[in-house]
C-alpha positions as CSV (number, residue, x, y, z in Angstrom):
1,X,-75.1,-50.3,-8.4
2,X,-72.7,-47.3,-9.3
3,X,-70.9,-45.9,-7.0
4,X,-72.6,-42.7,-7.5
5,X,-75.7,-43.8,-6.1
6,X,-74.1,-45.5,-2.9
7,X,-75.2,-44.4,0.4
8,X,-72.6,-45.0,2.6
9,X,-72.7,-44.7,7.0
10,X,-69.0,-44.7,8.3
11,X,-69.3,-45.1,12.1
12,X,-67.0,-46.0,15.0
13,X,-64.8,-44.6,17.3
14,X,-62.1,-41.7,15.4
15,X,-58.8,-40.3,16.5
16,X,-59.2,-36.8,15.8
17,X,-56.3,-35.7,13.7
18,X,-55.0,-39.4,13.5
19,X,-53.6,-39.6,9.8
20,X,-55.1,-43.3,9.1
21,X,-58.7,-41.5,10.1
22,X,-57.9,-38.0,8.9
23,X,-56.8,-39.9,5.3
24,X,-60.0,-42.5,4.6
25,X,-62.2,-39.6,5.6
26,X,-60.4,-37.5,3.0
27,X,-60.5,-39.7,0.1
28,X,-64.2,-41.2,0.7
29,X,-65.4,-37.1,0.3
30,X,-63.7,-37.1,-3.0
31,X,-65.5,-40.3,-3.9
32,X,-68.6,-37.9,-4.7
33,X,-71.3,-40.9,-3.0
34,X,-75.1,-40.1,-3.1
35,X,-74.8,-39.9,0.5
36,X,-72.3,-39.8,3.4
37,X,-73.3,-40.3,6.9
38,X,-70.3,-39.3,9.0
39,X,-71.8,-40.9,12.5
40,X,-67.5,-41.5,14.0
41,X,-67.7,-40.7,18.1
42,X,-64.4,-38.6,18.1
43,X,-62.3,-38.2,20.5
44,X,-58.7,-36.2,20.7
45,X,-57.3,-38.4,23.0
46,X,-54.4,-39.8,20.6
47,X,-53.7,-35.7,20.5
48,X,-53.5,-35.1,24.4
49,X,-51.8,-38.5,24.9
50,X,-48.6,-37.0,23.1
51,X,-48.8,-33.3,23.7
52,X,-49.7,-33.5,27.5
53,X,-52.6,-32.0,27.5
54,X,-55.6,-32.9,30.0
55,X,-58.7,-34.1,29.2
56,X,-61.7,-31.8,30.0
57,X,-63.2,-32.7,32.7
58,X,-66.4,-35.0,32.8
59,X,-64.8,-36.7,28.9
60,X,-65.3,-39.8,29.6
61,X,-69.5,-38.8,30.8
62,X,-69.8,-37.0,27.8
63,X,-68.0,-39.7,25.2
64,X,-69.8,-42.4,26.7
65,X,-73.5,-40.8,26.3
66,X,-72.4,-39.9,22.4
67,X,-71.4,-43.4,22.0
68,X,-74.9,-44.6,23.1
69,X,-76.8,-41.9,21.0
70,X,-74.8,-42.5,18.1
71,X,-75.0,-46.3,18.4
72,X,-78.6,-46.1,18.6
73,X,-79.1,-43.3,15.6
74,X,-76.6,-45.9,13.4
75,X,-78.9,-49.2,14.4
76,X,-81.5,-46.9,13.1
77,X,-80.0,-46.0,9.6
78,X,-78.6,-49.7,9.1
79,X,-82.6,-51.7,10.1
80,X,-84.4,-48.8,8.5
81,X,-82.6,-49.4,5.0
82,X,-81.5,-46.0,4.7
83,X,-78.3,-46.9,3.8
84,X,-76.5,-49.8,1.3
85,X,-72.8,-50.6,3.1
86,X,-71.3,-49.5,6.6
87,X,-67.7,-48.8,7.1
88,X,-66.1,-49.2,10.2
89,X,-63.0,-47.7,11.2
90,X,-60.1,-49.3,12.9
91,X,-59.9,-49.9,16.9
92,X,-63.4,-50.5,17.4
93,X,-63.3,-54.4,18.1
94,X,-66.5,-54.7,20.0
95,X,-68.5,-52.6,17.9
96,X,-67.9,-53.5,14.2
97,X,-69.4,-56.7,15.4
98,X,-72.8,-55.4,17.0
99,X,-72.7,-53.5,13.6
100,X,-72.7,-57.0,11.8
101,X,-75.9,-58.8,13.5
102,X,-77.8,-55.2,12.6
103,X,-76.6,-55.4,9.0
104,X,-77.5,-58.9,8.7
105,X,-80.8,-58.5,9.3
106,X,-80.3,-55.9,6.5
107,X,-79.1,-57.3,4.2
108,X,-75.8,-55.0,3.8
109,X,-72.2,-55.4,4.0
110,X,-70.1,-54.3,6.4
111,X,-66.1,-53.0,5.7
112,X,-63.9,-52.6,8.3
113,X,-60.7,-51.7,8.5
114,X,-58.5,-54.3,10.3
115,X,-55.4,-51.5,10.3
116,X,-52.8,-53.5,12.4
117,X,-53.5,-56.8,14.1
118,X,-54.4,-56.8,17.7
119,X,-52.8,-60.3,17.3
120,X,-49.6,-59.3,16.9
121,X,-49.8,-56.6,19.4
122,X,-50.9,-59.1,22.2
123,X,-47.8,-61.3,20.7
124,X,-45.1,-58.7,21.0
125,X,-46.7,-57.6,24.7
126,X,-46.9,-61.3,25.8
127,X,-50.5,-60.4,27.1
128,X,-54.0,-61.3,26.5
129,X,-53.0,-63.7,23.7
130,X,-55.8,-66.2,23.3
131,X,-58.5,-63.5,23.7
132,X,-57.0,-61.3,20.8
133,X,-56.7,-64.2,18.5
134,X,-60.6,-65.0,18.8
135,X,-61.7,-61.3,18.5
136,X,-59.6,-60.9,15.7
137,X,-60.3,-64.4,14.3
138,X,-64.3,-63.8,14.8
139,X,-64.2,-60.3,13.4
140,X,-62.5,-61.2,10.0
141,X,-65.6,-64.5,10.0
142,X,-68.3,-61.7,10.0
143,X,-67.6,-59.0,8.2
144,X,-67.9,-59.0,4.7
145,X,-65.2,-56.9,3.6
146,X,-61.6,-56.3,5.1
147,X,-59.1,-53.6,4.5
148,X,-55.2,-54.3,5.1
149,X,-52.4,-51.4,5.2
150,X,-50.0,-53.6,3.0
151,X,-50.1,-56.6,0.5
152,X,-47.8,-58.5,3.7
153,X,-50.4,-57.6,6.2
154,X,-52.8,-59.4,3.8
155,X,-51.1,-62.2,3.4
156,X,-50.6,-62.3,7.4
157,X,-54.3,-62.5,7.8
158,X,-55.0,-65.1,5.1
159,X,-52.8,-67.4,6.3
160,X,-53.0,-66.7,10.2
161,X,-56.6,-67.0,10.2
162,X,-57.4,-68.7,7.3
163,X,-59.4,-65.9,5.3
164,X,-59.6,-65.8,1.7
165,X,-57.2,-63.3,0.0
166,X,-60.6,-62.0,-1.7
167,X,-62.4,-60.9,1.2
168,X,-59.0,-58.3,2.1
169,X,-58.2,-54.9,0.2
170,X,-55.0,-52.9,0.6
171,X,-56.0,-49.9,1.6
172,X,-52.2,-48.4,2.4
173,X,-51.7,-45.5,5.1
174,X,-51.3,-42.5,3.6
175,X,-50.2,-39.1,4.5
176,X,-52.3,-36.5,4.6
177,X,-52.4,-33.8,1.2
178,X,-50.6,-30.8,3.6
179,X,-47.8,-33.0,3.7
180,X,-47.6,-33.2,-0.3
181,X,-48.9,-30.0,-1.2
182,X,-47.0,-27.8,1.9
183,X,-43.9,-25.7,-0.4
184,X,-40.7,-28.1,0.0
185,X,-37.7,-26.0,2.3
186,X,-34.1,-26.9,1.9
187,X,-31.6,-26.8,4.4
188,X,-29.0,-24.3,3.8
189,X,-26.9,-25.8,0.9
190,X,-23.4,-25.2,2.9
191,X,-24.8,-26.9,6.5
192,X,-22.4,-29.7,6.9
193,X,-24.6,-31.5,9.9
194,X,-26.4,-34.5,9.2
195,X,-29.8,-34.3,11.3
196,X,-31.6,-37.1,12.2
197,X,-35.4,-36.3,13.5
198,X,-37.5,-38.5,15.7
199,X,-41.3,-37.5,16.5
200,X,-44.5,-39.5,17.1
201,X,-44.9,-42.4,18.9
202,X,-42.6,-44.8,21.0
203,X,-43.6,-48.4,21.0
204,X,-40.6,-51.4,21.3
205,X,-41.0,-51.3,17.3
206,X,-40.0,-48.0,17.3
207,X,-36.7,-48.8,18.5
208,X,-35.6,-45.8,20.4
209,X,-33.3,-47.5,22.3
210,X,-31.5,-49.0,19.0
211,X,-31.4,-44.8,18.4
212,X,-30.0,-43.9,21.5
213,X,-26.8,-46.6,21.7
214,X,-26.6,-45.2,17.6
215,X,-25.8,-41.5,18.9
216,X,-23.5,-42.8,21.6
217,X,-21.7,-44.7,19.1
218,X,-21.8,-41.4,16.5
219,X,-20.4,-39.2,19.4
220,X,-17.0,-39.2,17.8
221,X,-19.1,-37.2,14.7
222,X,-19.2,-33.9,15.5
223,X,-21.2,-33.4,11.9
224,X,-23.7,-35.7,12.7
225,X,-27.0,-34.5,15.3
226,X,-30.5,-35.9,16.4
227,X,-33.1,-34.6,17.1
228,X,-36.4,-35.6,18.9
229,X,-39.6,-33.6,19.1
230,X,-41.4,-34.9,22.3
231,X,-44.5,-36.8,23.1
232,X,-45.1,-37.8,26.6
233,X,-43.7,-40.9,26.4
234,X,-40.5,-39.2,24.7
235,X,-40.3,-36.5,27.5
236,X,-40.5,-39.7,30.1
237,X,-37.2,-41.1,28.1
238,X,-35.3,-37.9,28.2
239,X,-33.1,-38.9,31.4
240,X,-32.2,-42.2,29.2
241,X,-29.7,-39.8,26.9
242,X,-28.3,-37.9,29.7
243,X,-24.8,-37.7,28.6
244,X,-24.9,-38.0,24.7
245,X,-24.2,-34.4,23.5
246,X,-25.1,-35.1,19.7
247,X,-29.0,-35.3,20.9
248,X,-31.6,-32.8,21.2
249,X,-35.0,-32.5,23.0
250,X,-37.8,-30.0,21.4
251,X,-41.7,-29.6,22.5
252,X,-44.1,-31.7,21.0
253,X,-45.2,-30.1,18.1
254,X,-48.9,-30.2,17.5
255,X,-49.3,-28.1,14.3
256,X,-48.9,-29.8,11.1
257,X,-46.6,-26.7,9.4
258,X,-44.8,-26.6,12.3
259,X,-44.0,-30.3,11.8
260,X,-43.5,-30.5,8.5
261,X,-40.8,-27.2,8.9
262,X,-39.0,-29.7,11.8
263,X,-39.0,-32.6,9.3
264,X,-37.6,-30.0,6.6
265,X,-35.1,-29.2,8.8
266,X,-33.4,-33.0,8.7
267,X,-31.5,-34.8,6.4
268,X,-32.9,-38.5,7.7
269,X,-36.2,-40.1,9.6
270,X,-37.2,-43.3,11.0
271,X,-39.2,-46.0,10.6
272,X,-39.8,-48.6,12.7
273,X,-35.7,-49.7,14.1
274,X,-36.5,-52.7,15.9
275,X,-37.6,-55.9,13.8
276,X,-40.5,-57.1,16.0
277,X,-44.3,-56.5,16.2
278,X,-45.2,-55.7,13.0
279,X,-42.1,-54.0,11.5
280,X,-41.8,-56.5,8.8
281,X,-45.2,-55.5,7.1
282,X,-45.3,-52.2,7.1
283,X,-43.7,-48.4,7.5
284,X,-45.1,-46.3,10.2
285,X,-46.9,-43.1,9.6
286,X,-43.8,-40.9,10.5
287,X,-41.5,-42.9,7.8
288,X,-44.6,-41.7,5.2
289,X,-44.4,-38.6,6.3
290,X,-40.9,-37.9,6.3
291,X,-40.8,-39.6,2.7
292,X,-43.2,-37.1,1.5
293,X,-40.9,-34.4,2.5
294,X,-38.2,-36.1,0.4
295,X,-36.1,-37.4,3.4
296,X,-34.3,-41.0,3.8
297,X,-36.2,-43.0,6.0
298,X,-34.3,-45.9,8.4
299,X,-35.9,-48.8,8.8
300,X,-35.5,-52.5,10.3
301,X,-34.6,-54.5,7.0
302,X,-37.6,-57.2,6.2
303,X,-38.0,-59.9,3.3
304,X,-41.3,-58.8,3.2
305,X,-41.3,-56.0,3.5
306,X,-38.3,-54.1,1.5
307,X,-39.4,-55.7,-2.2
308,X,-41.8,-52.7,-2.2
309,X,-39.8,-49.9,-1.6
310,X,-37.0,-50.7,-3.9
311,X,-36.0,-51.4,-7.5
312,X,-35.3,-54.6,-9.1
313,X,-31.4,-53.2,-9.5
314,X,-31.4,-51.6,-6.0
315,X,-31.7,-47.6,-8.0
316,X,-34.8,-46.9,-7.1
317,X,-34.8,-47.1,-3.3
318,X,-37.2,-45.4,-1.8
319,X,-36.4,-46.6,2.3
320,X,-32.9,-47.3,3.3
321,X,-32.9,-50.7,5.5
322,X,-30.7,-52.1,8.0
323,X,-30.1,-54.9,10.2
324,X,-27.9,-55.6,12.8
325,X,-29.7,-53.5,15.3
326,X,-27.9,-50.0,16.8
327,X,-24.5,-51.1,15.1
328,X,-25.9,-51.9,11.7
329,X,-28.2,-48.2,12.0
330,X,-25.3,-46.0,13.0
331,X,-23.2,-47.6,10.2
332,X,-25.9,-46.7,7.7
333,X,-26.1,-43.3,8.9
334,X,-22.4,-43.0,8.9
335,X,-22.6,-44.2,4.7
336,X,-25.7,-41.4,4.4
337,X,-23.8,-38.9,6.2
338,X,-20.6,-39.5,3.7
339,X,-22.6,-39.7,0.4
340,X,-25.0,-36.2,0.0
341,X,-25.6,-38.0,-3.5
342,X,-26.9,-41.3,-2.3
343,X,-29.5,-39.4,0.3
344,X,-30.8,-37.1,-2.5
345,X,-31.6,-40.2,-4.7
346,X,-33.4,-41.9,-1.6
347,X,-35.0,-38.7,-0.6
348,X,-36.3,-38.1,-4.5
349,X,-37.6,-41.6,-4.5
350,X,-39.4,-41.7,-1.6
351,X,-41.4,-38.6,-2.6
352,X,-42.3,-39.8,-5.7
353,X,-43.3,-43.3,-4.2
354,X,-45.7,-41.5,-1.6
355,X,-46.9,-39.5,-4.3
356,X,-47.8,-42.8,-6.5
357,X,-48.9,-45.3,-3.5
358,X,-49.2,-43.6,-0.3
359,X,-51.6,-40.5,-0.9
360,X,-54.9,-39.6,-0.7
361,X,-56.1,-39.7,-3.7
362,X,-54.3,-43.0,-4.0
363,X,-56.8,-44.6,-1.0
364,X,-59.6,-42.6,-2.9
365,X,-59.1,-45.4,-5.9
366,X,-58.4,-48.5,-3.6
367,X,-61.9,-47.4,-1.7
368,X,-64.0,-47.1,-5.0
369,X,-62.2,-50.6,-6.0
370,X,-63.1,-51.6,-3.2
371,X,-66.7,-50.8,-2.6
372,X,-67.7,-51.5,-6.1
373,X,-66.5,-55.3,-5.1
374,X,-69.0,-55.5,-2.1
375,X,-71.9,-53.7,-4.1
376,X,-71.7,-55.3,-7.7
């Protein structure tokens, strides 16, 4: 079968405006299938959960009588044949496998998109250990095709749970085209402050604490200024900085040009700053994004993970990493803040290595590799 004539039902819960969601949506469109059958329950929950907003009242009523009618319309579509694969997006653990015993008695394959490990969450949280490794463990048995964000988040799942490398594409996060496409904004050329922007999430890989003992260490540097535009979670850690004058607190900013201005107000952007959870397999979405916008990203140095963001000679890093936690990050901002040079060449790179691995149309061709695998 071509992939022209596949009929393809993508189903599951969806963050709305979530890039991993927004992206794989984006690029299976462009595929050009016979047929799409968009059947995701969204939800903007990932949205309110950072701006503050609060849910409409009766959500969870509503969401959970969509689920059931949409379950039951996809159990229709799978056991009537209408379709020929199923893709299921990432966080829904209990559903990809219902999905599974209906397209057995298919006979069609199932892809789901492991995103990042469950596993290693319950690992880094000390909780619910034992019951994420046998979800996770069962759900890579049944399904018949896998997607991993990076070749070390394949190899993780191969050898953690004994899967073979086969059955696992890299389908890489991406950013989404606005943050490509959007016109590029330079700073004014005779600014002499280094800023440093934070937005997005805050989880213990994220580090925020390694940032804030790096600004009390770079008070001394009047040049040198961060700034964080808040989430929830942020606006909960405000009173930890209380006393360090270099740092600044802005609104969560929900629009993606208003973002993207924020980001092209910086010199420098983060990654994930702590070495734990899954920092050692791969950049968080606001390191992509920043990278697209031609900034240096920080990150926590990894064996694994640093080969693919840098040049056999070192000249064509696209990531700056560091280790030695707060110490060894305000040093490296103290060698970006002295070289304008050095975070020009990083900030070039890292464009042009979104551009080539982390965009759109790049997940477009891993998808069609990837389909054509399960349907030849």
């Amino acid at each position: 079968m071509n992939i022209e004539n596949l009929r393809m039902l993508v189903c599951g819960y969806s963050q709305t405006e979530y890039p991993r969601d927004e992206t794989i949506m984006a690029a299976l469109r462009q595929l050009h299938l016979k047929q799409l059958y968009d059947l995701r329950v969204t939800d903007d929950r990932w949205l309110r959960r950072h701006s503050g907003r609060k849910a409409v009242r009766g959500r969870r009523y509503k969401m959970a009588l969509k689920t059931s009618w949409v379950a039951m319309k996809v159990k229709s579509l799978i056991l009537s044949g209408q379709v020929d694969a199923v893709f299921v997006m990432k966080r829904n653990e209990e559903f990809v496998l219902q999905v599974c015993r209906w397209a057995r008695q298919a006979g069609i394959p199932v892809v789901y998109d492991l995103w990042v490990s469950w596993y290693l969450i319950a690992r880094r949280d000390q909780q619910d250990i034992e019951n994420r490794f046998n979800t996770e463990k069962t759900i890579i048995q049944q399904c018949n095709h896998l997607l991993a964000l990076t070749g070390p988040y394949r190899n993780y799942y191969t050898e953690t749970f004994q899967c073979p490398a086969e059955k696992i594409s890299v389908l890489p996060l991406a950013v989404e085209d606005i943050w490509l496409n959007h016109p590029l904004s330079s700073r004014p050329a005779n600014s002499e402050k280094l800023v440093i922007a934070y937005w997005g999430n805050v989880h213990k890989q994220h580090g925020v604490d390694n940032i804030r003992e790096a600004a009390r260490m770079l008070t001394g540097q009047p040049g040198i200024e961060f700034k964080f535009y808040g989430s929830v979670k942020l606006k909960n850690l405000y009173k930890d900085f209380t006393g360090i004058p270099n740092v600044e607190f802005h609104e969560f900013l929900s629009g993606r040009s208003d973002l993207i201005n924020a980001v092209d107000n910086a010199d420098i952007c983060c990654g994930h700053l702590n070495p734990i959870h899954d920092s050692h397999l791969v950049l968080p979405n606001k390191a992509l994004e920043g990278m697209a916008r031609g900034k240096v990203v920080l990150h926590a140095d990894s064996e694994t993970l640093s080969p693919l963001y840098h040049g056999g000679d070192g000249s064509s890093c696209a990531v700056m990493f560091f280790t030695n936690g707060a110490k060894g990050l305000a040093e490296a901002i103290l060698k970006l803040y002295n070289s304008k040079e050095l975070r020009r060449t990083i900030g070039d790179n890292a464009r042009e290595k979104v551009i080539a691995d982390h965009s759109v149309a790049r997940v477009g061709k891993a998808l069609q590799t990837a389909l054509e695998k399960i349907i030849s």
